[in-house]
mmCIF file of the N, C-alpha and C atoms, coordinates in Angstrom:
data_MODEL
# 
_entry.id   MODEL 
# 
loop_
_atom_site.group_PDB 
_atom_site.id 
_atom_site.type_symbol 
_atom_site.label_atom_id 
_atom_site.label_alt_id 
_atom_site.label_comp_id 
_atom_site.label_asym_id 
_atom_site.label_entity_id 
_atom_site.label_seq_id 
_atom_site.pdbx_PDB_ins_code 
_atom_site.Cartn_x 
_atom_site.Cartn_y 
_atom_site.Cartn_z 
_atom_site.occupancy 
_atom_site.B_iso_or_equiv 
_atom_site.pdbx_formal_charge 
_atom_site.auth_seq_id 
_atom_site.auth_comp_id 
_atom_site.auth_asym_id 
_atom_site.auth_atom_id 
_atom_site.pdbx_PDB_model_num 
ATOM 1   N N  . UNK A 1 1  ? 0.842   -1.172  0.000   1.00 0.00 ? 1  UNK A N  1 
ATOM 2   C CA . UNK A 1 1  ? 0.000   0.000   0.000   1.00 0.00 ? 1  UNK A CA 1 
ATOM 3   C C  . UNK A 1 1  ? 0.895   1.247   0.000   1.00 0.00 ? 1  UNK A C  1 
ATOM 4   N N  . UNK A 1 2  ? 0.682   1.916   -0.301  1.00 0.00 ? 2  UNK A N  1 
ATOM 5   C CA . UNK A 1 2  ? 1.243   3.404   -1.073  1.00 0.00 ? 2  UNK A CA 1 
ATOM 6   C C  . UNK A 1 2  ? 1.176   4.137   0.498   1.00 0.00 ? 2  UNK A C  1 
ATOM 7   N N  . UNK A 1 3  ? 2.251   4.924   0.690   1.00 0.00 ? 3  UNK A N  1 
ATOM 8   C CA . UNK A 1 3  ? 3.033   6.107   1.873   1.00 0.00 ? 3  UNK A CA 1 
ATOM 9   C C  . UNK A 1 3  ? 2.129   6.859   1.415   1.00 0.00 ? 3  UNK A C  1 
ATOM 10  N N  . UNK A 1 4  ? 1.564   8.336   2.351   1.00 0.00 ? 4  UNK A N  1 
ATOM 11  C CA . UNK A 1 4  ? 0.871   9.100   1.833   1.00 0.00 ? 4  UNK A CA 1 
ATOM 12  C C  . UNK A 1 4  ? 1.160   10.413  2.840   1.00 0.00 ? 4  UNK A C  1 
ATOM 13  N N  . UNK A 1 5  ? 1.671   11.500  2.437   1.00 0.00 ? 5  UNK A N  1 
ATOM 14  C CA . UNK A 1 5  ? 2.088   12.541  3.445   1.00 0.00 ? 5  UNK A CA 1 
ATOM 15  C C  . UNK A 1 5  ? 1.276   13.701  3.305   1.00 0.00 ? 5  UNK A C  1 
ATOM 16  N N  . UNK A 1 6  ? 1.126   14.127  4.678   1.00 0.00 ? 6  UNK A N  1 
ATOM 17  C CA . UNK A 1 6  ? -0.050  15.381  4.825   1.00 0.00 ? 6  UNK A CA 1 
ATOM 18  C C  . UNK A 1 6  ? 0.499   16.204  5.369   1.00 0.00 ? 6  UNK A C  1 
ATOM 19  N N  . UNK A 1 7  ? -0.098  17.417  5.429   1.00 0.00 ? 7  UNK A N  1 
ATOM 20  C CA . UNK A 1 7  ? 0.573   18.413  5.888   1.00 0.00 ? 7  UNK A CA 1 
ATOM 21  C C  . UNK A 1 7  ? -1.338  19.154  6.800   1.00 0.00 ? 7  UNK A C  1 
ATOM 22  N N  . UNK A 1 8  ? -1.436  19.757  8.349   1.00 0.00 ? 8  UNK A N  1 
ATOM 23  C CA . UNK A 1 8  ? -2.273  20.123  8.870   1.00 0.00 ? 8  UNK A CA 1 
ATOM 24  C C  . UNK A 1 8  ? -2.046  21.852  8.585   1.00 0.00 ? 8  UNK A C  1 
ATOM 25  N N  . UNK A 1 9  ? -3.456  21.965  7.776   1.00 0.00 ? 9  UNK A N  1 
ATOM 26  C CA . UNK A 1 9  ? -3.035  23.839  8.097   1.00 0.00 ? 9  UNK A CA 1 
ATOM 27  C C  . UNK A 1 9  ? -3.006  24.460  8.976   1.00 0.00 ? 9  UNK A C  1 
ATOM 28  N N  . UNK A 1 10 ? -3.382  23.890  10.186  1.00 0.00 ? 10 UNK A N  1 
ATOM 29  C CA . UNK A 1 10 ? -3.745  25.013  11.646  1.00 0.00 ? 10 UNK A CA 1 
ATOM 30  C C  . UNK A 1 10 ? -2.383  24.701  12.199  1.00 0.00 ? 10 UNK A C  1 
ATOM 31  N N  . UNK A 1 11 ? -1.843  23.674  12.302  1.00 0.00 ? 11 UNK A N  1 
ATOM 32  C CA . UNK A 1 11 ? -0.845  23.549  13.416  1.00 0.00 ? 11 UNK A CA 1 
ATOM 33  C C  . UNK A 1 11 ? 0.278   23.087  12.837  1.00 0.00 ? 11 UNK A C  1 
ATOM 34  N N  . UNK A 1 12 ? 0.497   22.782  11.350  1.00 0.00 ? 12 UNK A N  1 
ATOM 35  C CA . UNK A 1 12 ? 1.997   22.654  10.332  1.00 0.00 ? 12 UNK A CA 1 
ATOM 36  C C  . UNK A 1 12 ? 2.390   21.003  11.086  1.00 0.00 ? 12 UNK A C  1 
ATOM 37  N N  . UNK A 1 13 ? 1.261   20.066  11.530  1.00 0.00 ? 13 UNK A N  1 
ATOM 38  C CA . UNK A 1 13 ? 1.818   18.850  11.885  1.00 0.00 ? 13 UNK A CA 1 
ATOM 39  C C  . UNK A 1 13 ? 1.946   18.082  10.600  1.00 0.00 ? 13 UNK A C  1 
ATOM 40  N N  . UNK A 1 14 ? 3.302   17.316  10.311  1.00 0.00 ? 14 UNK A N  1 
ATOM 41  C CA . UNK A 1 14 ? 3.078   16.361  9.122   1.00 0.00 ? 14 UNK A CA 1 
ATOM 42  C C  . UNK A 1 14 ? 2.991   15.461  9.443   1.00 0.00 ? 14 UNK A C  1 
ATOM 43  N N  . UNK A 1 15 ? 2.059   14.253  8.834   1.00 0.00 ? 15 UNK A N  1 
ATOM 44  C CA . UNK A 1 15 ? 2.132   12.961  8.945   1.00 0.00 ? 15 UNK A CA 1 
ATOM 45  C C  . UNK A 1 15 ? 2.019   12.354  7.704   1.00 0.00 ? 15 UNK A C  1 
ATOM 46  N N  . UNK A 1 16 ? 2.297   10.468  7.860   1.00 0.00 ? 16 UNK A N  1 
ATOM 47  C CA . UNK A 1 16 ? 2.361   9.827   7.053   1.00 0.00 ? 16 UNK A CA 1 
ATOM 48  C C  . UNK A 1 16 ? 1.192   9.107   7.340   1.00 0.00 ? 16 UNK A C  1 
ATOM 49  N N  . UNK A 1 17 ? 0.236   8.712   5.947   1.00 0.00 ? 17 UNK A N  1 
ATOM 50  C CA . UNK A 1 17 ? -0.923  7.552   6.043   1.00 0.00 ? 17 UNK A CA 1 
ATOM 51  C C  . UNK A 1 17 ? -0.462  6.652   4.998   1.00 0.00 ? 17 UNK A C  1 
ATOM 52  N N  . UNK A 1 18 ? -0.322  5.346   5.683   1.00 0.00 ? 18 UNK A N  1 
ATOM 53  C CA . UNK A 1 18 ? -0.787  4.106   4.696   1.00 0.00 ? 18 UNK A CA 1 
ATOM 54  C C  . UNK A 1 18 ? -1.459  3.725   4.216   1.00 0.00 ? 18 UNK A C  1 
ATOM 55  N N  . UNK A 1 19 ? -2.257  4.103   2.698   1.00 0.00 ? 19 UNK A N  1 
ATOM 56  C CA . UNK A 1 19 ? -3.300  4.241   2.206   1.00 0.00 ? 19 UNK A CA 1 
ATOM 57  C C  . UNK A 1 19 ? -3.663  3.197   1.340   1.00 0.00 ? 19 UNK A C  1 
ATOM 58  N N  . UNK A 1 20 ? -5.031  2.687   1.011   1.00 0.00 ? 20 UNK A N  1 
ATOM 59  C CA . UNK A 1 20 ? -5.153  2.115   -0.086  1.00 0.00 ? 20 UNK A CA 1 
ATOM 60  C C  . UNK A 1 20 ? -5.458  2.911   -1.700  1.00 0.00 ? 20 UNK A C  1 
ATOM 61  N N  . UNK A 1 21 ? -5.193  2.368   -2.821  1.00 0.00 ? 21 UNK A N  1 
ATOM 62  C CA . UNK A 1 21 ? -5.391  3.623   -3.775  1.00 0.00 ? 21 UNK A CA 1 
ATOM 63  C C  . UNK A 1 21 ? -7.110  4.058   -3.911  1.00 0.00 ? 21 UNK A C  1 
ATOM 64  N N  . UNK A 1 22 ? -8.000  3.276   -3.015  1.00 0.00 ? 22 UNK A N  1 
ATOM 65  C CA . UNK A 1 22 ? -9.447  3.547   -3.069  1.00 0.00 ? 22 UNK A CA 1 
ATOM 66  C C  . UNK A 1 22 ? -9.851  4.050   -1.826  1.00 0.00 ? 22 UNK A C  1 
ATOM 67  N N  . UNK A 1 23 ? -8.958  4.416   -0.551  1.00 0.00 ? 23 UNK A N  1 
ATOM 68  C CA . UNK A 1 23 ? -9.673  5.047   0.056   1.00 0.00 ? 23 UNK A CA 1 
ATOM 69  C C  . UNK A 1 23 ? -9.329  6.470   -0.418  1.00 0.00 ? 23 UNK A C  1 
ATOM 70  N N  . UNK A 1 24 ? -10.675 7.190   0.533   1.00 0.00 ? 24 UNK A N  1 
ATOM 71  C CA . UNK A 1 24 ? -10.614 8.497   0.101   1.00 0.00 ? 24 UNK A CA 1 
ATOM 72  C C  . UNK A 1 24 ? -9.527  9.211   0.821   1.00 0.00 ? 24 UNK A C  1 
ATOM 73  N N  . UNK A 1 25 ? -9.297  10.689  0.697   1.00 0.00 ? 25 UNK A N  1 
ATOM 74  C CA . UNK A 1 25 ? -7.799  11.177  1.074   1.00 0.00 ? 25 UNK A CA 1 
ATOM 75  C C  . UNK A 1 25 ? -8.407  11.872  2.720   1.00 0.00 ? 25 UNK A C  1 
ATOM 76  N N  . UNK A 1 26 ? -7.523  11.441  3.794   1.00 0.00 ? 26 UNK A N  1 
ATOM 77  C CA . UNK A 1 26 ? -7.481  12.139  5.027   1.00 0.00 ? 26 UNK A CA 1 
ATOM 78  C C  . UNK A 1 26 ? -7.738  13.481  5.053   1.00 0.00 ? 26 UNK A C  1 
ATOM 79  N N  . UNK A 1 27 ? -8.951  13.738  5.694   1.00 0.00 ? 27 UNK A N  1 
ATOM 80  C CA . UNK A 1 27 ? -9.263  14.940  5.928   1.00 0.00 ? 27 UNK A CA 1 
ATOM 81  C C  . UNK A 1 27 ? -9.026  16.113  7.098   1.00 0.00 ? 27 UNK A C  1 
ATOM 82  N N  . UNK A 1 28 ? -8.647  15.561  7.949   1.00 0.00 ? 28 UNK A N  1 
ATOM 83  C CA . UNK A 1 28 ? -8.658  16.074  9.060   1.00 0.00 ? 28 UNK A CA 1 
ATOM 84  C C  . UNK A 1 28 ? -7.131  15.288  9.769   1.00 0.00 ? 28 UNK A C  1 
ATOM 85  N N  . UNK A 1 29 ? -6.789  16.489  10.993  1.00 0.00 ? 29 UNK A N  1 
ATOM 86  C CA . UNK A 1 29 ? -5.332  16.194  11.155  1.00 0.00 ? 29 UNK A CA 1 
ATOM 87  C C  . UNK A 1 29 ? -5.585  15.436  12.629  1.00 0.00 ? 29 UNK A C  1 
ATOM 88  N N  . UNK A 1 30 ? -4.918  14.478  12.848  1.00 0.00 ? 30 UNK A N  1 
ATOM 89  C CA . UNK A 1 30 ? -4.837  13.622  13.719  1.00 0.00 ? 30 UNK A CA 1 
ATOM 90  C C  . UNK A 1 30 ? -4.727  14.320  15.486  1.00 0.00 ? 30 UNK A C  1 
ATOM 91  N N  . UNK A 1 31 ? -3.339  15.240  15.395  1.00 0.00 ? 31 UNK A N  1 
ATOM 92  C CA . UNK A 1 31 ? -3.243  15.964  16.377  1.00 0.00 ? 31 UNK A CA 1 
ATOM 93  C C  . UNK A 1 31 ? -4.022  17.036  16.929  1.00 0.00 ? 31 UNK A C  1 
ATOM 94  N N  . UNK A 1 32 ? -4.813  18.128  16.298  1.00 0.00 ? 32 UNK A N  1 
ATOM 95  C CA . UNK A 1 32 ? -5.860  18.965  16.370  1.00 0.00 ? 32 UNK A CA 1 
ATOM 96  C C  . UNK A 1 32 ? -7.114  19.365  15.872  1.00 0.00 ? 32 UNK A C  1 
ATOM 97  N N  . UNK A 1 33 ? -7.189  17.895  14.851  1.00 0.00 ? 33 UNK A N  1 
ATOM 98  C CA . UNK A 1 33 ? -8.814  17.740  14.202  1.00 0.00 ? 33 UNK A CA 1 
ATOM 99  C C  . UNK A 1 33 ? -8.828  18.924  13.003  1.00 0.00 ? 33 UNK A C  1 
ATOM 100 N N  . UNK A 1 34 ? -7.690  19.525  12.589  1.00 0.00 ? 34 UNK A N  1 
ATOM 101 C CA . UNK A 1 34 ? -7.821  20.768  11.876  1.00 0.00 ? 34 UNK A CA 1 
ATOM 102 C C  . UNK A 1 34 ? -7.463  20.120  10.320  1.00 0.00 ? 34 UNK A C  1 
ATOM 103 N N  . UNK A 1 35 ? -8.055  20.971  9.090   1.00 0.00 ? 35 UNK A N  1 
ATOM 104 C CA . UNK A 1 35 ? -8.031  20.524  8.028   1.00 0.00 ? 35 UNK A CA 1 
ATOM 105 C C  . UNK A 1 35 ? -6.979  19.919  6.979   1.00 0.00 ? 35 UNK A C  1 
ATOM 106 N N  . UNK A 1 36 ? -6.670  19.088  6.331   1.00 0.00 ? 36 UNK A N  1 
ATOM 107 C CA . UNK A 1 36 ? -5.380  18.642  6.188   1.00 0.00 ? 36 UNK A CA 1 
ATOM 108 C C  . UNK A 1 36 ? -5.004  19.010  4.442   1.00 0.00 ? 36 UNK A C  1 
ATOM 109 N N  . UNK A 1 37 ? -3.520  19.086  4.264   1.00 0.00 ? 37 UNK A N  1 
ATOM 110 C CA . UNK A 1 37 ? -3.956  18.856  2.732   1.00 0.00 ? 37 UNK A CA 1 
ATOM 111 C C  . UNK A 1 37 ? -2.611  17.997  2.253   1.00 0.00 ? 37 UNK A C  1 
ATOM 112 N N  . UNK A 1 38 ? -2.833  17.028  1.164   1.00 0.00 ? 38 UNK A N  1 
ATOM 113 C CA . UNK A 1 38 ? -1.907  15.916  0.608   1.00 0.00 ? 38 UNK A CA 1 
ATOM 114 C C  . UNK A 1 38 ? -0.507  16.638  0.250   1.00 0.00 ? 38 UNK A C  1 
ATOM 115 N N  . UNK A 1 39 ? 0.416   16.013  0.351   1.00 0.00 ? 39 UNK A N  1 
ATOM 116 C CA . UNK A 1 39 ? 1.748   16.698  0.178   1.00 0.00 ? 39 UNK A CA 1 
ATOM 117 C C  . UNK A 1 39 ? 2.516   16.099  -1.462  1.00 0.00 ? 39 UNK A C  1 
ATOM 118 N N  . UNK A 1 40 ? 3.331   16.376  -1.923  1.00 0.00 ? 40 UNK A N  1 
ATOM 119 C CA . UNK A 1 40 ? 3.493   15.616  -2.695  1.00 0.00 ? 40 UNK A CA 1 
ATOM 120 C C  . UNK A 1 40 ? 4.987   15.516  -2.561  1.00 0.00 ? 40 UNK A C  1 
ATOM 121 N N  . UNK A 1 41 ? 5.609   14.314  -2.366  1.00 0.00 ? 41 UNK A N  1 
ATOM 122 C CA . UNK A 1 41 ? 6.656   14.053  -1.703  1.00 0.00 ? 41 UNK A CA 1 
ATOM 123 C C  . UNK A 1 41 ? 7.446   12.839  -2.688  1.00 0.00 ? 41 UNK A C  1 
ATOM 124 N N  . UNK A 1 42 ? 8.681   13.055  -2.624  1.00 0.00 ? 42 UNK A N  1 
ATOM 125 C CA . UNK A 1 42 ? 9.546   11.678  -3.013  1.00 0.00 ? 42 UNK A CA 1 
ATOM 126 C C  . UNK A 1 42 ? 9.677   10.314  -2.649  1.00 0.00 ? 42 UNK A C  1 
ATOM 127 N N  . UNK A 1 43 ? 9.384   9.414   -3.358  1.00 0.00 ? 43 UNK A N  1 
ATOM 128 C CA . UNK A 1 43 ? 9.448   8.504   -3.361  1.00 0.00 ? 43 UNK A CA 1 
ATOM 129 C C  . UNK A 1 43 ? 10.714  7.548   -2.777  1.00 0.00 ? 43 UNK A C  1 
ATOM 130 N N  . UNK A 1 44 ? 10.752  6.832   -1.879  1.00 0.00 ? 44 UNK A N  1 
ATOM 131 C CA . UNK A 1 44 ? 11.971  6.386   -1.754  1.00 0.00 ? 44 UNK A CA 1 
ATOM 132 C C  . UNK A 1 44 ? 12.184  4.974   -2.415  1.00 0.00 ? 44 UNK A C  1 
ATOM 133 N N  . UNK A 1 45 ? 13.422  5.008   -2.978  1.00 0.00 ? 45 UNK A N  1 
ATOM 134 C CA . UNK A 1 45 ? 13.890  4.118   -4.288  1.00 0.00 ? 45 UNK A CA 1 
ATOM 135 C C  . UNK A 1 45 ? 15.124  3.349   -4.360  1.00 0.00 ? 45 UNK A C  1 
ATOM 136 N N  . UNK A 1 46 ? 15.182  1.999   -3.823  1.00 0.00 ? 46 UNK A N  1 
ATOM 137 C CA . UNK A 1 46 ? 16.586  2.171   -3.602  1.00 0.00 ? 46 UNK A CA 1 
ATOM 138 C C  . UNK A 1 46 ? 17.260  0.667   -4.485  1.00 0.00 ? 46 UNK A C  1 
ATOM 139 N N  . UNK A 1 47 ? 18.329  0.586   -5.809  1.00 0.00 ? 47 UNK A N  1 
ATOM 140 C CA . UNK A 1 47 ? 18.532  -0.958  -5.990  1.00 0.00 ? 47 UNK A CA 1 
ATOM 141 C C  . UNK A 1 47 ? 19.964  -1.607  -4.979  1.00 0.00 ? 47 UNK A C  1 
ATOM 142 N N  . UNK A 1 48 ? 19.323  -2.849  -4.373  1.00 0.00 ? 48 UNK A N  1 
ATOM 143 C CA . UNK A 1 48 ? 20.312  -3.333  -3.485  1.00 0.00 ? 48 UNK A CA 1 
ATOM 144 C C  . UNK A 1 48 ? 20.822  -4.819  -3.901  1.00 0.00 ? 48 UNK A C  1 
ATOM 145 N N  . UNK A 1 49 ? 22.007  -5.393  -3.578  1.00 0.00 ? 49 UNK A N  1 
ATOM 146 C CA . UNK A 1 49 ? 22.373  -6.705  -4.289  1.00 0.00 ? 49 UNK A CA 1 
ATOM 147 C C  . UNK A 1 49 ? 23.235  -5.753  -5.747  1.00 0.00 ? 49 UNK A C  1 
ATOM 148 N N  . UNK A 1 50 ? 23.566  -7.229  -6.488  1.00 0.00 ? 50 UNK A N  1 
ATOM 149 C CA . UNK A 1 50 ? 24.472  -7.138  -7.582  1.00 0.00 ? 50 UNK A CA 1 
ATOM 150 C C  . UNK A 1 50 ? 23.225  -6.465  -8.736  1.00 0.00 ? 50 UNK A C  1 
ATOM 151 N N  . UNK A 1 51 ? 21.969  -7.690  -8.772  1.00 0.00 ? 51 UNK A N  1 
ATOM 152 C CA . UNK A 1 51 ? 21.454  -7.595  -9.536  1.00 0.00 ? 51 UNK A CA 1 
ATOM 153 C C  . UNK A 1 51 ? 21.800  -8.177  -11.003 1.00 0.00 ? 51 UNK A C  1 
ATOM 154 N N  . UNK A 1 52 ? 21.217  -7.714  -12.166 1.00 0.00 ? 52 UNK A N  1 
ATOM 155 C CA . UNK A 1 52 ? 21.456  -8.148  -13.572 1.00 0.00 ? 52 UNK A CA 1 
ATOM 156 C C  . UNK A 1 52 ? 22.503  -7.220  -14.049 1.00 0.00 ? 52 UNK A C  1 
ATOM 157 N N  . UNK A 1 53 ? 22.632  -5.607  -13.881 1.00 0.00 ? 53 UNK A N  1 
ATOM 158 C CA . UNK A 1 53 ? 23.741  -5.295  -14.119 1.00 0.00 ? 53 UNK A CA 1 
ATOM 159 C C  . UNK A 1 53 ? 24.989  -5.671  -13.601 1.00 0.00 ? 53 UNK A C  1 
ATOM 160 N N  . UNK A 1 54 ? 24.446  -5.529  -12.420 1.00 0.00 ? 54 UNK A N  1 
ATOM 161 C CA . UNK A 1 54 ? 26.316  -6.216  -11.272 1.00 0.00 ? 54 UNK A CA 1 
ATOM 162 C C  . UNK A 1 54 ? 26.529  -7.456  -11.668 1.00 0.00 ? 54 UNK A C  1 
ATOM 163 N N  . UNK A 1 55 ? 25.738  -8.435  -12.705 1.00 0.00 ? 55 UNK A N  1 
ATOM 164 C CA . UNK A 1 55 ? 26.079  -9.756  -12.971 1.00 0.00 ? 55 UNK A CA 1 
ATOM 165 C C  . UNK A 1 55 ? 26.993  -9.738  -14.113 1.00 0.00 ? 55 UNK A C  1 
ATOM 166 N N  . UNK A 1 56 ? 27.170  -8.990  -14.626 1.00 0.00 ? 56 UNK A N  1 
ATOM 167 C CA . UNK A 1 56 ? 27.542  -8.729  -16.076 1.00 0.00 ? 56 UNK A CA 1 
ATOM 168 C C  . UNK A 1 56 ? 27.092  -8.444  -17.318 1.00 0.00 ? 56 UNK A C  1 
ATOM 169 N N  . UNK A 1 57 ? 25.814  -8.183  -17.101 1.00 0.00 ? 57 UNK A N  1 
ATOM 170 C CA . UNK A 1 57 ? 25.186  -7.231  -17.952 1.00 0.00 ? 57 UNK A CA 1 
ATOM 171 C C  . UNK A 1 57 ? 25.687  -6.848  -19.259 1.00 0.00 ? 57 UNK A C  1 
ATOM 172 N N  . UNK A 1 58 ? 25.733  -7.448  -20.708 1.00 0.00 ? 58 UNK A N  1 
ATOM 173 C CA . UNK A 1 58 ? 25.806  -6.752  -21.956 1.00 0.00 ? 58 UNK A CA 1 
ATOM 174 C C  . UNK A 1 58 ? 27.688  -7.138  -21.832 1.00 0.00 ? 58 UNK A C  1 
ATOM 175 N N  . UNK A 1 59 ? 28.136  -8.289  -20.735 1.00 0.00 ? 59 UNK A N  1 
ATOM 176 C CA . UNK A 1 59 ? 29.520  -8.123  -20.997 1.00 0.00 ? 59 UNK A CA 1 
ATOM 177 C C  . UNK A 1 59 ? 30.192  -9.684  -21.391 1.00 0.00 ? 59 UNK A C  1 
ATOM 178 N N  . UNK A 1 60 ? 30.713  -9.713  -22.423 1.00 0.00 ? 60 UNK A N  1 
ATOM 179 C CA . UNK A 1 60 ? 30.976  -10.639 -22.549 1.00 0.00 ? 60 UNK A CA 1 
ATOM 180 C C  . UNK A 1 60 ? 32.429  -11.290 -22.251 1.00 0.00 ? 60 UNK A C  1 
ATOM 181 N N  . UNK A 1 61 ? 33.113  -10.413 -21.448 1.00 0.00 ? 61 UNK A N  1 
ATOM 182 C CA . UNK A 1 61 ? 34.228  -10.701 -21.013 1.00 0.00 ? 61 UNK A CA 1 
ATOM 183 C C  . UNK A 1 61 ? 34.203  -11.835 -20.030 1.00 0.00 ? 61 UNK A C  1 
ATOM 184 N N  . UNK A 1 62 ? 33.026  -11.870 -19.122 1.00 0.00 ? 62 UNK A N  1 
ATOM 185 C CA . UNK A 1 62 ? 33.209  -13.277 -18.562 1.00 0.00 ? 62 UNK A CA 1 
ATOM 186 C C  . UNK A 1 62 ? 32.965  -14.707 -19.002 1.00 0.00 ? 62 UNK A C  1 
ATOM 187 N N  . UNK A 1 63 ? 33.088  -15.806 -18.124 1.00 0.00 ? 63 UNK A N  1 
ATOM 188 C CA . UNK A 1 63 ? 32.861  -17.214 -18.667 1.00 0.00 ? 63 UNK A CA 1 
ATOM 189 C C  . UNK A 1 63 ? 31.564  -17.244 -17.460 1.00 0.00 ? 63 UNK A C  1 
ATOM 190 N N  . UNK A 1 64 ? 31.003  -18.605 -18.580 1.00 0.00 ? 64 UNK A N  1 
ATOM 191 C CA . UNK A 1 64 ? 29.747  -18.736 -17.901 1.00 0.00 ? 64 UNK A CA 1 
ATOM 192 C C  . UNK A 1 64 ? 30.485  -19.454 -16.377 1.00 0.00 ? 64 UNK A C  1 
ATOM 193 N N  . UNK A 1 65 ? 29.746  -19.307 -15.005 1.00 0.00 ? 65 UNK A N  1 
ATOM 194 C CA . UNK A 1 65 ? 30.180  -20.211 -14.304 1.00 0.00 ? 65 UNK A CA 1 
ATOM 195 C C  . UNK A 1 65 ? 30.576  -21.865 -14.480 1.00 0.00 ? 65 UNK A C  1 
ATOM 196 N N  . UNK A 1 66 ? 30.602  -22.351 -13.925 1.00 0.00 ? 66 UNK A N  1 
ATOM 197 C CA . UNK A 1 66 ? 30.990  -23.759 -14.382 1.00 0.00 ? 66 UNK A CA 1 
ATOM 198 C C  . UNK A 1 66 ? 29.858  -24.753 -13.291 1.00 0.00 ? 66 UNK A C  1 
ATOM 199 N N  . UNK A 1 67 ? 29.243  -25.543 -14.021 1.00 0.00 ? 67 UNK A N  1 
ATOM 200 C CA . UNK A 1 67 ? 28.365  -26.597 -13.451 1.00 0.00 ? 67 UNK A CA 1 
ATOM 201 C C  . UNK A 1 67 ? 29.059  -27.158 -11.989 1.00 0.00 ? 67 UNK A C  1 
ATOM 202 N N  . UNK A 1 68 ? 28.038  -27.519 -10.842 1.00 0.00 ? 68 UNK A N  1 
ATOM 203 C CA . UNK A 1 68 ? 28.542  -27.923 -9.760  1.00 0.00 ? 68 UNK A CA 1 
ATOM 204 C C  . UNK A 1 68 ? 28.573  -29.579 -9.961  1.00 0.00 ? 68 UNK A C  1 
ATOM 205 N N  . UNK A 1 69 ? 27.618  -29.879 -10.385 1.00 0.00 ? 69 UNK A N  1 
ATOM 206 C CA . UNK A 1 69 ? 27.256  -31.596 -10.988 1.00 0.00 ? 69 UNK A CA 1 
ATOM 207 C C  . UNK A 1 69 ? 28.112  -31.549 -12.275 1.00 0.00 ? 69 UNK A C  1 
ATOM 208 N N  . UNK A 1 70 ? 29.342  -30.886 -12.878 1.00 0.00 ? 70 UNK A N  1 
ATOM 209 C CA . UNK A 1 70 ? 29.970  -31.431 -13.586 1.00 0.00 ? 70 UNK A CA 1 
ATOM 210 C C  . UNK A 1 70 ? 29.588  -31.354 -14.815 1.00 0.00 ? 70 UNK A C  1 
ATOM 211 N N  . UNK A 1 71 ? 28.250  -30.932 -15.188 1.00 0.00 ? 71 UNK A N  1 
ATOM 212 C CA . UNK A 1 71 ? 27.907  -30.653 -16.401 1.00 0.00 ? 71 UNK A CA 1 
ATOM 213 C C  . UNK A 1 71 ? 26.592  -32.406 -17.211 1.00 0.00 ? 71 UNK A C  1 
ATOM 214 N N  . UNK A 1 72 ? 26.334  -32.890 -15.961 1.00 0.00 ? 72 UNK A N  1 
ATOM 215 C CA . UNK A 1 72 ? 25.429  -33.874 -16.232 1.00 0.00 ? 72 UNK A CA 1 
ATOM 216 C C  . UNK A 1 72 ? 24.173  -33.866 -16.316 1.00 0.00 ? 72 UNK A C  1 
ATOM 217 N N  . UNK A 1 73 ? 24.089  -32.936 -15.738 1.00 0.00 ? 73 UNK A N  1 
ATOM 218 C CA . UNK A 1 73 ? 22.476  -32.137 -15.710 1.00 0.00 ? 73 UNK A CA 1 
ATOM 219 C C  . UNK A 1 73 ? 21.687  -32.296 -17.338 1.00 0.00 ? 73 UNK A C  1 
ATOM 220 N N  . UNK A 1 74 ? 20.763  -32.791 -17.760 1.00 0.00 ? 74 UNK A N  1 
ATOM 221 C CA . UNK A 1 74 ? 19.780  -32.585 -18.575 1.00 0.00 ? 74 UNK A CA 1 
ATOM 222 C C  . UNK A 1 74 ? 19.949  -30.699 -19.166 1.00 0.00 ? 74 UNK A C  1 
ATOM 223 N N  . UNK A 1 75 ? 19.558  -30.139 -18.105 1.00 0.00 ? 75 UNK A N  1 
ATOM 224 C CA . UNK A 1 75 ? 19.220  -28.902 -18.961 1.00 0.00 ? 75 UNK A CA 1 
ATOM 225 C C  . UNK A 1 75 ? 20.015  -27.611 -18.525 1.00 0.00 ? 75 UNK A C  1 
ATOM 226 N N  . UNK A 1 76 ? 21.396  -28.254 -18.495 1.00 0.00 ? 76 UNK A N  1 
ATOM 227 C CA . UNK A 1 76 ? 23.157  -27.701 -17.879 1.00 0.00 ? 76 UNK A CA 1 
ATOM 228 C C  . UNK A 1 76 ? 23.300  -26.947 -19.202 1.00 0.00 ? 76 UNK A C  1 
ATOM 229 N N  . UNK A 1 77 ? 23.879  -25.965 -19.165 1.00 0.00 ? 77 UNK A N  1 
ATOM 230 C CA . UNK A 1 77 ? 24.663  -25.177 -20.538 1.00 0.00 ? 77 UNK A CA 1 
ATOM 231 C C  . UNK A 1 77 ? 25.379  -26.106 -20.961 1.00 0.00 ? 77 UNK A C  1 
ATOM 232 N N  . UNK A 1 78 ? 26.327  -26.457 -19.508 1.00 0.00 ? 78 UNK A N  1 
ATOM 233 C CA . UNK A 1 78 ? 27.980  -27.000 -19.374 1.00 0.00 ? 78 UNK A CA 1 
ATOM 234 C C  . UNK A 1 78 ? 27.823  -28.670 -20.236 1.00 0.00 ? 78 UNK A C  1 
ATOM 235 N N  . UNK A 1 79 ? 26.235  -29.325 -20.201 1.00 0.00 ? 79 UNK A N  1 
ATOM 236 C CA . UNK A 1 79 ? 26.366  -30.528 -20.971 1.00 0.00 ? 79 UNK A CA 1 
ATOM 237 C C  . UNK A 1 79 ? 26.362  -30.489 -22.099 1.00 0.00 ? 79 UNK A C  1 
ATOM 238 N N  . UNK A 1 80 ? 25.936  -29.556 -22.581 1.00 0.00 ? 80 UNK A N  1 
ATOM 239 C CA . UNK A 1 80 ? 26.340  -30.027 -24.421 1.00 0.00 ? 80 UNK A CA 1 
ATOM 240 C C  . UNK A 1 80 ? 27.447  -29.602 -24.844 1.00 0.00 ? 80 UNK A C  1 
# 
C-alpha cells in the first residue's frame, strides 16, 4: 500500500498515512482535528544486491560459471 504525506493547516503537523489507492484522502489532522492537505513528496527508491547489471550485464568478457554436478544435468549449458 502506497506512503501518503499530509501536511495540517492550523498547526503545520506532518504525517504519514498508509493508504489504499481507493480510500478516500485524510481529511482532518490527527493531532488537532484541523483541516489537512496531501503533500506531494519523493518517493523512496533504492537498488540493493548485484542484480542483472552487477552480474555482467551486456559483458561478454566473462565465462559462464561452471556446473557444480559437472555438467550432467539434462538442462546444464555445461552438458552439451
Amino acid at each position: 500500500m502506497p506512503l501518503y504525506e499530509y501536511q495540517c493547516k492550523s498547526c503545520n503537523n506532518t504525517f504519514e498515512l498508509r493508504q489504499k489507492f481507493s480510500d478516500a484522502p485524510a481529511s482532518e489532522c490527527p493531532a488537532c482535528g484541523g483541516p489537512v492537505e496531501k503533500l506531494i513528496s519523493q518517493s523512496g527508491f533504492s537498488l540493493k544486491g548485484g542484480g542483472w547489471y552487477g552480474d555482467g550485464y551486456g559483458s561478454s568478457s566473462k565465462a559462464a560459471p561452471a556446473c557444480p554436478s559437472g555438467g550432467s544435468c539434462a538442462g546444464c549449458p555445461s552438458a552439451s
